[in-house]
Structure formats: C-alpha cells, structure tokens
N, C-alpha and C positions, 0 to 999 in steps of 0.2 A: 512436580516433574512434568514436562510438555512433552507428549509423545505423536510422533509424525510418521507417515506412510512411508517406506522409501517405494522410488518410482525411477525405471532407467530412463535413457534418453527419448525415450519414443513414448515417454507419458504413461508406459504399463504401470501398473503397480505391483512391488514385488511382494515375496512372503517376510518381510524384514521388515524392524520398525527402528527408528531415529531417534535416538532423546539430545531433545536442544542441550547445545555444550558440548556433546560426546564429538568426535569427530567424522562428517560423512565417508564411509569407504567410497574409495577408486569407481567409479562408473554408477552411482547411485544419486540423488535428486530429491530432494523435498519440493516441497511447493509451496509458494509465496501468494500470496492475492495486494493486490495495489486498489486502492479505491480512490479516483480522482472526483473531486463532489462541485459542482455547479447549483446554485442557487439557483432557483427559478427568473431569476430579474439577470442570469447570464453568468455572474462573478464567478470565481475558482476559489476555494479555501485553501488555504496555503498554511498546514502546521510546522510550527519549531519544534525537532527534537531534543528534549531535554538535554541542560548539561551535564547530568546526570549519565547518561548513556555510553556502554563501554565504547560502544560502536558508532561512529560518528553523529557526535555529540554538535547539537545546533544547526546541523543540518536542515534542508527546509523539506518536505513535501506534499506533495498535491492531496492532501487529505488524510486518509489512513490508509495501514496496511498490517500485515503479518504471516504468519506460520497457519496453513492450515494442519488440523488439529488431526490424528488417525481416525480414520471410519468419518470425516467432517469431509463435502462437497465442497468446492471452490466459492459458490455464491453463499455457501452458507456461512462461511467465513470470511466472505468481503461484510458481511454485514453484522456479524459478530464483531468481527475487527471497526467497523465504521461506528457502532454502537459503543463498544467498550473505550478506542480513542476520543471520540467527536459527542458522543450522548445523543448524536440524528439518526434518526430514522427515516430513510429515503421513498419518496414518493414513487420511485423506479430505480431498476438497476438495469445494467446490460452489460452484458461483454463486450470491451473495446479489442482486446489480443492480448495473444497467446505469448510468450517471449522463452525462450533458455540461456540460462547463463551455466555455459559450462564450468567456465572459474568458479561459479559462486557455488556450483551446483545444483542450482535451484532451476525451477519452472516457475513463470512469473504469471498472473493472470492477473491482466489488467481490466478493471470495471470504471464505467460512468456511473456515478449516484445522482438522481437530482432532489432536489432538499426544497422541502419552501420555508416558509415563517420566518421568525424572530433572529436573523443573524447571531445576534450577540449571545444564543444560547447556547454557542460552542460552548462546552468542557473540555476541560484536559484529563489527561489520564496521568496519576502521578506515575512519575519516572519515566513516561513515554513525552508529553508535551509540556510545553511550556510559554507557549503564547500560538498567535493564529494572526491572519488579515483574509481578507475576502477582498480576490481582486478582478478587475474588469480583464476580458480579456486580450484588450489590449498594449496593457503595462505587462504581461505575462512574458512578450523577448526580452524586453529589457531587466525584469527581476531573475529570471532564467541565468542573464550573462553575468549580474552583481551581487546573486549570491550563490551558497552551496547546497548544492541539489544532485539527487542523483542520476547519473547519466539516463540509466533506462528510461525511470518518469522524465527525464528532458528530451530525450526522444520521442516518444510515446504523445507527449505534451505536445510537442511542437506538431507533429501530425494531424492531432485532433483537432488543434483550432486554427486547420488551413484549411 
C-alpha cells in the first residue's frame, strides 16, 4: 500500500494521509515529481509507458516520475523514482518548477537530472516502461507534435530547451 502526505493548495502539509486508489477529498493535493534526464553529450531520454498501464498506456515521457512517498522530500523521490524507472543515477539534480494541477490534484515538481556513461544502460521498470530513445534536442518539437505526451512535461519541455 503507497501512502502520500495530503498537502492543500499552497503546498502546507496537512494532518491526513492519501492511499494511492482511495479517492483525493475536495481541496487536498498529493505530490508528483517529474524527472527530465539529459545526457551529458545534450540528448533527452524519452520513456514509453508500459502497455500494461491503467492510466495512459504508451504514452511517452521525458524520463521518470512518480508519487512522492509520506514523510519522503521531493528530490528524494525525483531520484528514488529516476532510479527505480531508468537504474541511473544522476550526476546532478535541480529543480526546474513548481506546477499545480487542480484537476489532477496534484503538485508537480519538475527536476533536471544529468546522466553520463553508457546510454544503453537504461532499464525499465516492469509494468512502468517498456522501451526508451535518447534524443537530440533538436528532434524534441517535432516528437513532442507526433506523439503522446503529457501536456505539463510539454510545456515544461518546451521552455527548458528555448
């Protein structure tokens, strides 16, 4: 069972906890981390999520992400999450921004990783991915328009590498 903070719209943390599945009540907020990962030589990795996935399945995104975990800090679970999807372990991190999605309910914190070494030793995580490309970032408009991706990371994305 994954248990998560609730946090209202101004990022407090309440005295309530979340269990993934259950449904968020009315004015409460989990927190997400995004990890968008660049190679040292520039490229962007770009996972597929599993077709397996209830929740949009095949979709692309800019590396990994997830639920941060109760009593777990935001980078500590961009890199928990970066490690359990991808098996890299980032030579840096930073925070790129902050985001809320009220629909979603969520707080989104997006990080930069940068990676060096051996490309091809992405892993996947079963039932989260199921294939990868590392791309330059100049194919990054154009795969943004031809495939499915999530709006935030395509927002967020298109910012960072203007």
């Amino acid at each position: 069972m994954e248990v998560w903070n609730a946090y209202d719209f101004n990022r407090n943390i309440l005295p309530y906890l979340l269990v993934r599945g259950e449904p968020v009540p009315k004015g409460q907020f989990h927190l997400c981390v995004n990890v968008l990962v660049r190679h040292e030589d520039g490229d962007i990795l770009v996972m597929r999520r599993s077709a397996s996935k209830p929740l949009y399945p095949g979709y692309y995104e800019f590396g990994a992400g997830g639920s941060v975990l109760a009593g777990e800090d935001s980078q500590t679970a961009a890199l928990r999450e970066l490690e359990e999807e991808t098996g890299l372990i980032p030579d840096s991190i930073r925070l790129l921004e902050q985001v809320c999605s009220v629909e979603d309910q969520c707080h989104f914190d997006f990080y930069e990783a940068v990676v060096s070494g051996d490309k091809s030793q992405v892993r996947y995580q079963v039932g989260e991915t199921d294939a990868h490309l590392w791309l330059p970032l100049s194919e990054i408009p154009a795969f943004l328009e031809s495939h499915p991706c999530f709006q935030n990371q395509k927002r967020v994305l298109k910012k960072w590498i203007s």
